[in-house]
VEXSE-191004 format. One record per residue (C-alpha): residue number from 0; x negated, y, z negated; residue in one letter. Coordinates in steps of 0.2 Angstrom, whole numbers. Layout:
N
@nr NUM, c1 X, c2 Y, c3 Z, rest A
...
***
This chain:
432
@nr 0, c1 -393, c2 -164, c3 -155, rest X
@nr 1, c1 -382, c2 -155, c3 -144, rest X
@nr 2, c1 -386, c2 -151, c3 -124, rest X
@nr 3, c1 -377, c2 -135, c3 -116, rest X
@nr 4, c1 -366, c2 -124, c3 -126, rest X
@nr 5, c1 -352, c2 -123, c3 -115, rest X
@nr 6, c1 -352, c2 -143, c3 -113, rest X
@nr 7, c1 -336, c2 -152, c3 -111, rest X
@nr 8, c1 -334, c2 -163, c3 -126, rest X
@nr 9, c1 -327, c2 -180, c3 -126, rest X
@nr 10, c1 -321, c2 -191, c3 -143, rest X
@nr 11, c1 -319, c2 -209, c3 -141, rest X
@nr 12, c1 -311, c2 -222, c3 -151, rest X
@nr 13, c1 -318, c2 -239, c3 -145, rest X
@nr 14, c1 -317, c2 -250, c3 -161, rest X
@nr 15, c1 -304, c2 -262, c3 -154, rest X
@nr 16, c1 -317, c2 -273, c3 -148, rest X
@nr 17, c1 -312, c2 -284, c3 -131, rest X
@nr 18, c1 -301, c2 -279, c3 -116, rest X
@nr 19, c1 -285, c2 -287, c3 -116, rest X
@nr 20, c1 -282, c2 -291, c3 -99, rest X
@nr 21, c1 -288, c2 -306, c3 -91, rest X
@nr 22, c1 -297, c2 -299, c3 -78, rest X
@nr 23, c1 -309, c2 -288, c3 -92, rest X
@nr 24, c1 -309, c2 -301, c3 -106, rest X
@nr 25, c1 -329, c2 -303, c3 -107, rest X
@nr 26, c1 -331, c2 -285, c3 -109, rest X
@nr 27, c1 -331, c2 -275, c3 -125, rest X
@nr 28, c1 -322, c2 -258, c3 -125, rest X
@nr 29, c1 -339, c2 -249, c3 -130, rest X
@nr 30, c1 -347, c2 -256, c3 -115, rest X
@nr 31, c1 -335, c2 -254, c3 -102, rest X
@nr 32, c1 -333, c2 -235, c3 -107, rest X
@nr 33, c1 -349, c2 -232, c3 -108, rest X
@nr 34, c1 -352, c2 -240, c3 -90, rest X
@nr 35, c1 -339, c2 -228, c3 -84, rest X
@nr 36, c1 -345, c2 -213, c3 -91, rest X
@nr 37, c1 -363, c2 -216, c3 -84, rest X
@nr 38, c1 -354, c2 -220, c3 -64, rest X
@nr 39, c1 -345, c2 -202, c3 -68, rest X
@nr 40, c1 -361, c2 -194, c3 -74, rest X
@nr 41, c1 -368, c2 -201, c3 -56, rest X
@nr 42, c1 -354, c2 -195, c3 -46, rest X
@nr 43, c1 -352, c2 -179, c3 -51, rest X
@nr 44, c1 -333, c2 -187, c3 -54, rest X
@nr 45, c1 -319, c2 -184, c3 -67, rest X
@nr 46, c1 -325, c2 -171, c3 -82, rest X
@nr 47, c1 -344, c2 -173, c3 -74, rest X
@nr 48, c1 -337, c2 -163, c3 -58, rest X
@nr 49, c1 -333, c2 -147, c3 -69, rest X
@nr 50, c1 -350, c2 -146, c3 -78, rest X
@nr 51, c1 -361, c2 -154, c3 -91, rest X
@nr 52, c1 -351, c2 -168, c3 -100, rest X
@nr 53, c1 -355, c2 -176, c3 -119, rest X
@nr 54, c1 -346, c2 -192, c3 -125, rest X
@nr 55, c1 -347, c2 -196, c3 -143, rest X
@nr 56, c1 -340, c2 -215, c3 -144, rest X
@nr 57, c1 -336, c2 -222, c3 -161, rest X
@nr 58, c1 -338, c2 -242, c3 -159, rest X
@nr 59, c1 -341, c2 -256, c3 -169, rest X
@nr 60, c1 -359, c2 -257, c3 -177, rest X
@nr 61, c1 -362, c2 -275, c3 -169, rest X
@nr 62, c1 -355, c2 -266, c3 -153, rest X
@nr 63, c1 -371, c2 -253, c3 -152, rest X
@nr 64, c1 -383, c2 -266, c3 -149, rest X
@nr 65, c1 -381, c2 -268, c3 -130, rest X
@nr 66, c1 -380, c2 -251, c3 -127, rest X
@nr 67, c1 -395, c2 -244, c3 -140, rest X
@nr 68, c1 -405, c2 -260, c3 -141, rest X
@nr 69, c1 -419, c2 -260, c3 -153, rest X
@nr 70, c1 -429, c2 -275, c3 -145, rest X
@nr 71, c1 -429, c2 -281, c3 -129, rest X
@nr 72, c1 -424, c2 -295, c3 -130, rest X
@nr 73, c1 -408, c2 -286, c3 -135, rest X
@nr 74, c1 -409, c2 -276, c3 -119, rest X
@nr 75, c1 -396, c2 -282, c3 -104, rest X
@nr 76, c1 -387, c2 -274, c3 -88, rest X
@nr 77, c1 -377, c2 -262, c3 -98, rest X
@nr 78, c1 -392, c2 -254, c3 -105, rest X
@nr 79, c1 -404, c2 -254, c3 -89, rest X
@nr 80, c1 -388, c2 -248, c3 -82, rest X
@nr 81, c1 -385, c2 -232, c3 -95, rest X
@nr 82, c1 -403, c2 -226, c3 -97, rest X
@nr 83, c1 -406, c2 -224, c3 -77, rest X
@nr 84, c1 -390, c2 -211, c3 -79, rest X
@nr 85, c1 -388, c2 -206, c3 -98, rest X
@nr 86, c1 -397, c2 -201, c3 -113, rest X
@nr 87, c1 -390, c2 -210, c3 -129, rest X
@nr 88, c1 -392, c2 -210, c3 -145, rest X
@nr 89, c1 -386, c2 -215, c3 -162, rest X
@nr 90, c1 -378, c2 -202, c3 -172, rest X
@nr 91, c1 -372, c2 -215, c3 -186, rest X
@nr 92, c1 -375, c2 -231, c3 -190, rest X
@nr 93, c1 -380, c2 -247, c3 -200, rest X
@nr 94, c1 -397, c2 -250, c3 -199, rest X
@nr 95, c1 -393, c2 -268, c3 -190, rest X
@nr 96, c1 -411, c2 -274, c3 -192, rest X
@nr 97, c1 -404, c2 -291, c3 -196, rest X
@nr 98, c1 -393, c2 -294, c3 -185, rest X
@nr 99, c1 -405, c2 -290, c3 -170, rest X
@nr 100, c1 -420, c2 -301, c3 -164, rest X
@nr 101, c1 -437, c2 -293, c3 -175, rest X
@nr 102, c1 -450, c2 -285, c3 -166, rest X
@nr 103, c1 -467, c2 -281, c3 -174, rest X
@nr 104, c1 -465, c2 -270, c3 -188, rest X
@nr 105, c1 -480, c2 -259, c3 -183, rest X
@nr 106, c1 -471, c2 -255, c3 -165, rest X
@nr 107, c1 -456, c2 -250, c3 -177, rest X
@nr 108, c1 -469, c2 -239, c3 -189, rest X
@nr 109, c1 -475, c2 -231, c3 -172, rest X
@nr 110, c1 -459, c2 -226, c3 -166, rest X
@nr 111, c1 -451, c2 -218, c3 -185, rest X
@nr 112, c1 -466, c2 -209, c3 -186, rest X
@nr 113, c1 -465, c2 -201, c3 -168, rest X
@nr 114, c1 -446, c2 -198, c3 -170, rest X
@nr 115, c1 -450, c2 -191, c3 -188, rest X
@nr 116, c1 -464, c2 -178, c3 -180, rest X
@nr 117, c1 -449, c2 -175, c3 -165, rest X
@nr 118, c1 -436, c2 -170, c3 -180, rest X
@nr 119, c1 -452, c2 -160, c3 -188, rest X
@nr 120, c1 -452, c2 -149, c3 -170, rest X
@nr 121, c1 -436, c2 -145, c3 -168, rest X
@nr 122, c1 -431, c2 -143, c3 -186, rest X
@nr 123, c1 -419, c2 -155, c3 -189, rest X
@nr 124, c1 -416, c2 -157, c3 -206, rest X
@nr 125, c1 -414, c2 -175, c3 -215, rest X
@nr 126, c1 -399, c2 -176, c3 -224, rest X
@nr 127, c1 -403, c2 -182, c3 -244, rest X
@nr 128, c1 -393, c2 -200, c3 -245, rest X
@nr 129, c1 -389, c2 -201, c3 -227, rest X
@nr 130, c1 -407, c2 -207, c3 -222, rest X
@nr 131, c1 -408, c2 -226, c3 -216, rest X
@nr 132, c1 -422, c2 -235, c3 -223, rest X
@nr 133, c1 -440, c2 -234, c3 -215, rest X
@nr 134, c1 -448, c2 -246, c3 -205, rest X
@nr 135, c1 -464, c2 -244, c3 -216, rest X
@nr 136, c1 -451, c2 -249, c3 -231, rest X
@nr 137, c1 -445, c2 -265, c3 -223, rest X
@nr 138, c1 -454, c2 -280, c3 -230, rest X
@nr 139, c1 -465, c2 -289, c3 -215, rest X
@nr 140, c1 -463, c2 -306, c3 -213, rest X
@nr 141, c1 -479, c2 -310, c3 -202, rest X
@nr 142, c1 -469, c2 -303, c3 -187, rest X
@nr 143, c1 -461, c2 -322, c3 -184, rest X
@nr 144, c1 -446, c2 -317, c3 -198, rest X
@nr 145, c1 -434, c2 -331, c3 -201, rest X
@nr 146, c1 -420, c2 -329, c3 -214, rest X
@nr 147, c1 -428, c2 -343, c3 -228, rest X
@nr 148, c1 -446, c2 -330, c3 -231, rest X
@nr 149, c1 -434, c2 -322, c3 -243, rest X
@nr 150, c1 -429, c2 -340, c3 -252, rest X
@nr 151, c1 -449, c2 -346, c3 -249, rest X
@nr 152, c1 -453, c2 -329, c3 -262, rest X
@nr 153, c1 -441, c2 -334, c3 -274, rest X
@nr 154, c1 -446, c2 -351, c3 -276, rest X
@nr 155, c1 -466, c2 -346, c3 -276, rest X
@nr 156, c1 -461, c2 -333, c3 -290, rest X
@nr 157, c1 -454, c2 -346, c3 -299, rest X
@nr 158, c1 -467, c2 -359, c3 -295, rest X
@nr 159, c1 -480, c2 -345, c3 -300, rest X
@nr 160, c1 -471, c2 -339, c3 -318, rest X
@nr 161, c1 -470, c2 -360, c3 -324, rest X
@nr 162, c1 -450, c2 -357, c3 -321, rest X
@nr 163, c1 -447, c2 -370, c3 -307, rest X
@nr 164, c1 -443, c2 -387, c3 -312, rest X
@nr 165, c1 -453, c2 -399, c3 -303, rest X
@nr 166, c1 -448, c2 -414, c3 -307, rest X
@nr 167, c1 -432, c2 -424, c3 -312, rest X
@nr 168, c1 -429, c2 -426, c3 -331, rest X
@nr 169, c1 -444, c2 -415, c3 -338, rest X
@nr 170, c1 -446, c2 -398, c3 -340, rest X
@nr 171, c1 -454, c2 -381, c3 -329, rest X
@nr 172, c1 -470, c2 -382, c3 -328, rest X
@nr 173, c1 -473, c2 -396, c3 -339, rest X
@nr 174, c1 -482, c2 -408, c3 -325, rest X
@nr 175, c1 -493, c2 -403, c3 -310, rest X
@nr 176, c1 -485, c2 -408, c3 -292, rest X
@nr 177, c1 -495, c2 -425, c3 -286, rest X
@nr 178, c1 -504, c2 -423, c3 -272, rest X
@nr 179, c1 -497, c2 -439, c3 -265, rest X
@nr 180, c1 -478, c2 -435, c3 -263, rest X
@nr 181, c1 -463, c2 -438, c3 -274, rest X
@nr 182, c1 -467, c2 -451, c3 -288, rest X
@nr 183, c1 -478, c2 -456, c3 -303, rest X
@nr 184, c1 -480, c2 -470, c3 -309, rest X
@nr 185, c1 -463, c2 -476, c3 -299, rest X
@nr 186, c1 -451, c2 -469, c3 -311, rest X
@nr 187, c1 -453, c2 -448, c3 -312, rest X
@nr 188, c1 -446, c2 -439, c3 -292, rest X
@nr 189, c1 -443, c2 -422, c3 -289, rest X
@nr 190, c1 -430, c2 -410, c3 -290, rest X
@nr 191, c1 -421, c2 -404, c3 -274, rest X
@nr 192, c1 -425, c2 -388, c3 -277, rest X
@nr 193, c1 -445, c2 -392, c3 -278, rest X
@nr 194, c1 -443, c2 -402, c3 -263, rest X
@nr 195, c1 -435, c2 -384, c3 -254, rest X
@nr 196, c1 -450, c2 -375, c3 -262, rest X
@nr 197, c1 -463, c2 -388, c3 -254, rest X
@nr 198, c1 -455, c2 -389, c3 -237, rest X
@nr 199, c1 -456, c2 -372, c3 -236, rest X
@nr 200, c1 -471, c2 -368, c3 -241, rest X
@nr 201, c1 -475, c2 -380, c3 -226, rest X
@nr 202, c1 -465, c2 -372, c3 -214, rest X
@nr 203, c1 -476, c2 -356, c3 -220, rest X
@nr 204, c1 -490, c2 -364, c3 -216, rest X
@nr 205, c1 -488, c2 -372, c3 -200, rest X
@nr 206, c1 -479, c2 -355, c3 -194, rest X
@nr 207, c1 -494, c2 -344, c3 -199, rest X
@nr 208, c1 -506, c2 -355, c3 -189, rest X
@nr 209, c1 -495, c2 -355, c3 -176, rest X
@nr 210, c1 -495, c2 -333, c3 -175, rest X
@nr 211, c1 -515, c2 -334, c3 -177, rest X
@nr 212, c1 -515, c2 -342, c3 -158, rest X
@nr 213, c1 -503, c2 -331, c3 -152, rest X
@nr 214, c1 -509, c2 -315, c3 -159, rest X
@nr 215, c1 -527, c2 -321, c3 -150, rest X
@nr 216, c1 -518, c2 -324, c3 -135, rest X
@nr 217, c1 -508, c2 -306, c3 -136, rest X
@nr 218, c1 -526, c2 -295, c3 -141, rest X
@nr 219, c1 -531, c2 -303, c3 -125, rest X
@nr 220, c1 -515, c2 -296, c3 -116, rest X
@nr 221, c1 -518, c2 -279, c3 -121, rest X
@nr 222, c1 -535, c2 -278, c3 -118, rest X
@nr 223, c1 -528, c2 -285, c3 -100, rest X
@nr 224, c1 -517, c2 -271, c3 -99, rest X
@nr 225, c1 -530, c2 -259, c3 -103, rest X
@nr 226, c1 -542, c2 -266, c3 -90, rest X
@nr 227, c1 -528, c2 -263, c3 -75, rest X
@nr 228, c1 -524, c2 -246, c3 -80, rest X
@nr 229, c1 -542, c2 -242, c3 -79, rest X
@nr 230, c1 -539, c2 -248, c3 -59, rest X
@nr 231, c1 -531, c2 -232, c3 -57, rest X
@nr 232, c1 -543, c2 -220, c3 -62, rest X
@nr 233, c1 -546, c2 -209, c3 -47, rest X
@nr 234, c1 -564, c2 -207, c3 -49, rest X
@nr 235, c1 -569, c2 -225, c3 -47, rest X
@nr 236, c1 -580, c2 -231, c3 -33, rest X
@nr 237, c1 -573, c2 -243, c3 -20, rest X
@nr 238, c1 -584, c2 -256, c3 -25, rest X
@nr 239, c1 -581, c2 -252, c3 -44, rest X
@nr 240, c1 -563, c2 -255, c3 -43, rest X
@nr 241, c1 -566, c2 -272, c3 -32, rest X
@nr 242, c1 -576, c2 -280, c3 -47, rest X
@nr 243, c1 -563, c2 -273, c3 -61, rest X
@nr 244, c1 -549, c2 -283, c3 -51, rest X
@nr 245, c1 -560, c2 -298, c3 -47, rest X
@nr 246, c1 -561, c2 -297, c3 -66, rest X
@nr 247, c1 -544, c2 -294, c3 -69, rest X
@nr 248, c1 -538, c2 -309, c3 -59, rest X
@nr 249, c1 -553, c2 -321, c3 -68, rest X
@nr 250, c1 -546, c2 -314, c3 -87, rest X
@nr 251, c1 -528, c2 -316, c3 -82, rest X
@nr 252, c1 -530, c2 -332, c3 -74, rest X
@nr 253, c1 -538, c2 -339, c3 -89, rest X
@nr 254, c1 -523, c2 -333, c3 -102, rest X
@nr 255, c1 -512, c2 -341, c3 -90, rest X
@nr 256, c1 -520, c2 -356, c3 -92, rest X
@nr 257, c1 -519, c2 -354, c3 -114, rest X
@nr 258, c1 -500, c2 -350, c3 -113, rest X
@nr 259, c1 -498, c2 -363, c3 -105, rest X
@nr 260, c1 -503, c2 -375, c3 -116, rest X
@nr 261, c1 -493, c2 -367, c3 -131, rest X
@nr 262, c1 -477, c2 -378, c3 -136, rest X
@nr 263, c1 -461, c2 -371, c3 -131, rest X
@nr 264, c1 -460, c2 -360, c3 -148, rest X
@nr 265, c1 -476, c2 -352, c3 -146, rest X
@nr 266, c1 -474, c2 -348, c3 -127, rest X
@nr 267, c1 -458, c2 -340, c3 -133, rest X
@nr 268, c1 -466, c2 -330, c3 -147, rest X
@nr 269, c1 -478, c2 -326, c3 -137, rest X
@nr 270, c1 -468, c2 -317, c3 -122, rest X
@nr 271, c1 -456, c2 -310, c3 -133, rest X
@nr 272, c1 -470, c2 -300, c3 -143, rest X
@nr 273, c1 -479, c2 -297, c3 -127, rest X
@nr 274, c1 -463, c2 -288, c3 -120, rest X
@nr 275, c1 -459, c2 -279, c3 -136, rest X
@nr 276, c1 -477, c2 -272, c3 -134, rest X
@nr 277, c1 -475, c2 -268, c3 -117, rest X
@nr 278, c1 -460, c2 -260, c3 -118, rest X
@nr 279, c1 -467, c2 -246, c3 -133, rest X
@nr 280, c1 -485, c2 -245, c3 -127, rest X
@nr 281, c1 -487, c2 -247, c3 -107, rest X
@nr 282, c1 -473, c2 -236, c3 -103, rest X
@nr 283, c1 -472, c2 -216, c3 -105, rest X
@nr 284, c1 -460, c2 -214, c3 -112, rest X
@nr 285, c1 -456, c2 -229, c3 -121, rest X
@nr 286, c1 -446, c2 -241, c3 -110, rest X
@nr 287, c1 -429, c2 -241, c3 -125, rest X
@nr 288, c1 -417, c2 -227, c3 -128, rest X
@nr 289, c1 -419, c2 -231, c3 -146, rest X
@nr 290, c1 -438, c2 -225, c3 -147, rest X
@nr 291, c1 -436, c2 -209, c3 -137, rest X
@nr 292, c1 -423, c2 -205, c3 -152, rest X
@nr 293, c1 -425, c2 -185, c3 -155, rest X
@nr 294, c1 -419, c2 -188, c3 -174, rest X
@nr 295, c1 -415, c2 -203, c3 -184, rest X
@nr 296, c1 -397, c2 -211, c3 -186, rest X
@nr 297, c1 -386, c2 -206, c3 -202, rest X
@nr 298, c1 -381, c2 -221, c3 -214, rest X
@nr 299, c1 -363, c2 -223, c3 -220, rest X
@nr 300, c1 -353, c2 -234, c3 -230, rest X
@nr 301, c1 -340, c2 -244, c3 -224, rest X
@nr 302, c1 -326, c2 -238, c3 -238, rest X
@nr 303, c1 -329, c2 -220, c3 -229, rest X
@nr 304, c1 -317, c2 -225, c3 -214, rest X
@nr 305, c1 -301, c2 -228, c3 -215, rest X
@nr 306, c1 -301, c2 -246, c3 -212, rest X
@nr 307, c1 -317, c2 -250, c3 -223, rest X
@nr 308, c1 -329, c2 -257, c3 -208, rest X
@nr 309, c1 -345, c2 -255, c3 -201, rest X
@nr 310, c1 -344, c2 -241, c3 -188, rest X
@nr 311, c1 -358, c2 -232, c3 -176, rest X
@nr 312, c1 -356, c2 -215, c3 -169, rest X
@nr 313, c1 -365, c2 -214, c3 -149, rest X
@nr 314, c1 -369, c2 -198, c3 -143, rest X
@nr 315, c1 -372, c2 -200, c3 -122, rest X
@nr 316, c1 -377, c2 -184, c3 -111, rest X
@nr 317, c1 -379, c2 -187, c3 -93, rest X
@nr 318, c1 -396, c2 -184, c3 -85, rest X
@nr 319, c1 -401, c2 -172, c3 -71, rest X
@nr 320, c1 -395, c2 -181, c3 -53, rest X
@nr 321, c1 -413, c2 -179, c3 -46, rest X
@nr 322, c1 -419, c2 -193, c3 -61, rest X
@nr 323, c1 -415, c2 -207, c3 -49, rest X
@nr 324, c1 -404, c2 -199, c3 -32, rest X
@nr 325, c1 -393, c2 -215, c3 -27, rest X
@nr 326, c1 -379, c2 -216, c3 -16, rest X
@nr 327, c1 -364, c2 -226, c3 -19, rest X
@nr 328, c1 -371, c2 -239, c3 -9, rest X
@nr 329, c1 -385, c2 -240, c3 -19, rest X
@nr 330, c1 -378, c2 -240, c3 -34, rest X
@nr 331, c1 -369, c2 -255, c3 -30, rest X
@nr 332, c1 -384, c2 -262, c3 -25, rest X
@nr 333, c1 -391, c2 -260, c3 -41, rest X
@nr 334, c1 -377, c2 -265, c3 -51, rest X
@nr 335, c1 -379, c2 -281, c3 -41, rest X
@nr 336, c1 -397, c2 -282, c3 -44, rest X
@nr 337, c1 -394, c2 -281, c3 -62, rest X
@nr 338, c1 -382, c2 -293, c3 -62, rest X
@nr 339, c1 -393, c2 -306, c3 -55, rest X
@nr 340, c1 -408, c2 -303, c3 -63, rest X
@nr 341, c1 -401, c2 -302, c3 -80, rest X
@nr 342, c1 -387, c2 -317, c3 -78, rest X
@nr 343, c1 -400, c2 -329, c3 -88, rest X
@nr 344, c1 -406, c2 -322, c3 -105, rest X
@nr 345, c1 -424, c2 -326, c3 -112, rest X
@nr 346, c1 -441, c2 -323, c3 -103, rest X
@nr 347, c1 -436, c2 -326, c3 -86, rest X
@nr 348, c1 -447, c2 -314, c3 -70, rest X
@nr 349, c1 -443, c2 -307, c3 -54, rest X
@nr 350, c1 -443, c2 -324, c3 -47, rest X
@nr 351, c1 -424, c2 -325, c3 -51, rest X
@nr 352, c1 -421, c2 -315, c3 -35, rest X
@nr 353, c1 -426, c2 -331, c3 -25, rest X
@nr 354, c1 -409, c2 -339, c3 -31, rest X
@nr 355, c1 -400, c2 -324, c3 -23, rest X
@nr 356, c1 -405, c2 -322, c3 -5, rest X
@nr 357, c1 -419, c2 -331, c3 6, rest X
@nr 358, c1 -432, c2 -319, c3 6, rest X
@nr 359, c1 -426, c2 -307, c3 -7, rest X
@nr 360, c1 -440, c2 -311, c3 -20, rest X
@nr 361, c1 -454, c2 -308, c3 -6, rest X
@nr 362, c1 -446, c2 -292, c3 1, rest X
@nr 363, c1 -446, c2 -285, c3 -16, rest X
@nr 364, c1 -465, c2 -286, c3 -20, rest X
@nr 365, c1 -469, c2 -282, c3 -4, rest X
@nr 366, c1 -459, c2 -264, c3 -6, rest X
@nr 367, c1 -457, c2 -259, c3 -23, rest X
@nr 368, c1 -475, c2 -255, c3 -29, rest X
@nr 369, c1 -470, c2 -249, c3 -46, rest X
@nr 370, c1 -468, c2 -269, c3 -51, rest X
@nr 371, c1 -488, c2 -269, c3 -50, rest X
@nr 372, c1 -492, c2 -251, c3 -55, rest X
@nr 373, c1 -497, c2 -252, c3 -72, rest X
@nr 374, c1 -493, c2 -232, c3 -74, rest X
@nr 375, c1 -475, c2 -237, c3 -72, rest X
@nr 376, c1 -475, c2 -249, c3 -81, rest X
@nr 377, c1 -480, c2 -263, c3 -69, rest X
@nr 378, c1 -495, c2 -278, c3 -69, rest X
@nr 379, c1 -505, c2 -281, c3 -56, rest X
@nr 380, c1 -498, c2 -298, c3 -58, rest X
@nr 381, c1 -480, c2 -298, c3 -57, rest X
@nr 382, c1 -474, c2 -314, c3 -63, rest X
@nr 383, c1 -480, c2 -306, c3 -81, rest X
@nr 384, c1 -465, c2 -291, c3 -77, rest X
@nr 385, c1 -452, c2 -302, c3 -86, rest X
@nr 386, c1 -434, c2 -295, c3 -82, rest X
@nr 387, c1 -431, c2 -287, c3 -99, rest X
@nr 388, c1 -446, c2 -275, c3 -96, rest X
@nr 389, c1 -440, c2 -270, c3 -80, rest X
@nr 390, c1 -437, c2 -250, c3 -80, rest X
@nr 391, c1 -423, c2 -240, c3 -72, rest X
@nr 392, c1 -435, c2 -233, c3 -59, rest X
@nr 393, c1 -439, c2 -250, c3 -52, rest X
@nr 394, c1 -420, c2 -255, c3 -52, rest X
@nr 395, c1 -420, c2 -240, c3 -41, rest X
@nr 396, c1 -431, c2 -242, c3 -30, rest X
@nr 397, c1 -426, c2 -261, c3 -29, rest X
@nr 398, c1 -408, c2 -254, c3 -25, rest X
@nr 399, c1 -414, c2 -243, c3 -11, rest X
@nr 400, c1 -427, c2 -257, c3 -3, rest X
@nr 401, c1 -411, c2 -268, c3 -2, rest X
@nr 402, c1 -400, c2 -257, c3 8, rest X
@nr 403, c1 -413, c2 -254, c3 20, rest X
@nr 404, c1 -416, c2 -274, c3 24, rest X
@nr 405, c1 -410, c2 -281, c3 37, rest X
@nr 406, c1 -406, c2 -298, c3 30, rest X
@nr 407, c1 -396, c2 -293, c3 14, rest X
@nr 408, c1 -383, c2 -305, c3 10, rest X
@nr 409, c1 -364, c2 -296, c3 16, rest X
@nr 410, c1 -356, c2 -288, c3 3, rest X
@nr 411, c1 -340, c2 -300, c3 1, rest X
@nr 412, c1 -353, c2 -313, c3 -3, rest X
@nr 413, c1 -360, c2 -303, c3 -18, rest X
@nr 414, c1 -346, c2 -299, c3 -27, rest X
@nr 415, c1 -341, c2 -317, c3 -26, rest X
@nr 416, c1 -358, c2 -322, c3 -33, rest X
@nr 417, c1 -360, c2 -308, c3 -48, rest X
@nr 418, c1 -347, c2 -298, c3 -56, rest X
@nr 419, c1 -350, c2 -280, c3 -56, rest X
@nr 420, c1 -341, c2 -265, c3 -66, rest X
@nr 421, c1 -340, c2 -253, c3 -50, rest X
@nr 422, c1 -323, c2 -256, c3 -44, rest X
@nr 423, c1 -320, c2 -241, c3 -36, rest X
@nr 424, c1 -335, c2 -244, c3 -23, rest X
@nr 425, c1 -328, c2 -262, c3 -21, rest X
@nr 426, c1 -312, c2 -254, c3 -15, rest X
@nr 427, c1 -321, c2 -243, c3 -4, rest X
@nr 428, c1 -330, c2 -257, c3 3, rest X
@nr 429, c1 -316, c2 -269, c3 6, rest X
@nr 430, c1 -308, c2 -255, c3 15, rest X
@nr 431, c1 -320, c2 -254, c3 27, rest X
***
């Protein structure tokens, strides 16, 4: 776990939740620390000017989730902003499977099982009674998990064992359900709890159907996916590659059209899977901090700290400056980016940036090839880059395309429109 020997090593306490002064009231502790150790790791400022710098922050287990998301729908500003600069992992912590949005269990599988070969490598032990649960324990509730499947299996067990009375006045199991709804013969009705049993059951049904069309529609994404990745393979012909985008551009045309007519659920399923699988597969390495873990979190009990809550420990090291090179101008630049891009949560693409400057959107495509290279993480067609899969290296390419155009909005206009964290660039800027 640890980087350099000779590293200076922080300890931080950011458990108190919120800021107390008005002008920092929407942002947590955790996040604004972990901002500002990332701006110093940039910098070369503060600790970060003397040599390699480590922070382990203790926050609040809910407070973990923007900074080490685990889906990405999950994933915001703060984390597109930490993992261009930082490496950050989880050193303890609570699981949170709950209280984050579900992902496909088998992108979880994939990504214990390379962190478990990772931990085999470098010989890191795991701890007996410290382990968190696997992602091959979980139960999988057919990848659309709601909080009643647990309720539904209950009931069926009942159901199933003759335990579950059915109907008002007569005992379990004595009478089969009618077919035809609540009564026989005018006078028998069901219980409440039957009722919640066969509305369920429904809800099961209906859902299930509903993951069939959009599991068909996702195999037909990946096999998209695959098709423009062979684009780039160096050895095809001219004519060769022609016909695979001419391809590419009938297939994909064609899903467009099937999503389409999805209702608003299944559109939304269907994107948020689609980015989830993105995010793990299309990008090397994975696009989350949480799956390029080099070991698995420790579990803890809440009664083990001294007020009895659930507590995460971070660990963040900075990355080598020749990652992503970006000058302070830049980095603004970015941070205003990200602010835009990510104001509006949900499935949202690139064509955000039309709302923040005439021309922005256009100037974007037009420079940045990495939003249509699928070997970093790109599509061929860019309104499938939904914001959330957007990586660090096109935020920084994004960042540097804008400070060289021409027609970028002034600066005193962008911090009126987006709120950013660099407060020490604003100065600067306001006094020049």
């Amino acid at each position: 776990m640890c980087g350099s020997n000779n590293a200076t090593l922080h300890i931080l306490n950011a458990t108190d939740g919120k800021f107390k002064t008005l002008k920092d009231a929407n942002l947590r502790i955790a996040d604004a620390r972990a901002l500002n150790f990332a701006q110093n790791a940039r910098q070369r400022t503060g600790f970060h000017a003397r040599g390699p710098t480590r922070l382990l922050m203790w926050c609040d287990d809910y407070d973990k989730k923007p900074l080490v998301p685990r889906s990405v729908d999950s994933r915001r500003k703060t984390a597109v902003l930490l993992e261009s600069h930082c490496r950050v992992e989880e050193v303890v912590g609570f699981g949170g499977a709950a209280k984050q949005a579900q992902r496909e269990v088998s992108i979880n599988i994939a990504s214990s099982k390379r962190v478990r070969q990772r931990m085999s490598e470098s010989s890191i032990p795991v701890i007996p009674g410290r382990e968190q649960e696997k992602a091959e324990d979980t139960s999988d509730v057919s990848g659309v998990s709601r909080y009643w499947h647990e309720e539904l299996r209950d009931l069926q067990d009942k159901f199933e064992s003759g335990k579950l009375p059915q109907f008002i006045g007569y005992p379990p199991g004595a009478i089969e359900y009618p077919s035809h709804g609540g009564r026989i013969s005018g006078k028998k009705r069901q219980t409440p709890e039957f009722k919640r049993y066969l509305s369920l059951r429904r809800n099961n049904t209906g859902q299930n159907e509903a993951l069939k069309i959009v599991q068909d529609l996702l195999s037909e994404q990946d096999a998209l996916d695959a098709l423009d990745l062979r684009t780039y393979n160096p050895s095809l012909t001219p004519e060769q590659r022609t016909q695979m985008y001419e391809e590419y551009d009938t297939r994909n045309a064609t899903l467009k059209q099937k999503v389409s007519r999805l209702n608003h659920n299944q559109q939304g399923k269907f994107f948020f899977l689609n980015d989830d699988r993105h995010a793990f597969y299309s990008n090397q390495p994975p696009l989350l901090s949480w799956d390029n873990r080099t070991y698995e979190p420790l579990t803890a009990s809440p009664s083990e700290f001294y007020r009895p809550k659930e507590l995460a420990l971070l660990d963040f090291q900075a990355k080598p400056l020749d990652t992503f090179p970006i000058t302070d101008d830049q980095a603004f630049y970015a941070e205003f980016i990200a602010s835009a891009i990510f104001a509006t949560r949900g499935p949202s693409n690139l064509r955000l940036l039309k709302k923040v400057a005439p021309g922005a959107y256009e100037m974007i495509m037009s420079k940045v090839e990495e939003i249509r290279d699928a070997r970093y993480g790109g599509r061929r067609d860019v309104d499938g880059v939904r914001v959330r899969t957007v990586t660090p290296r096109m935020l920084w390419r994004m960042a540097i395309e804008w400070g060289e155009w021409p027609f970028k909005p002034e600066w005193k206009d962008l911090l009126t429109a987006y709120r950013t964290v660099s407060q020490d660039h604003t100065v600067n800027l306001a006094l020049r």
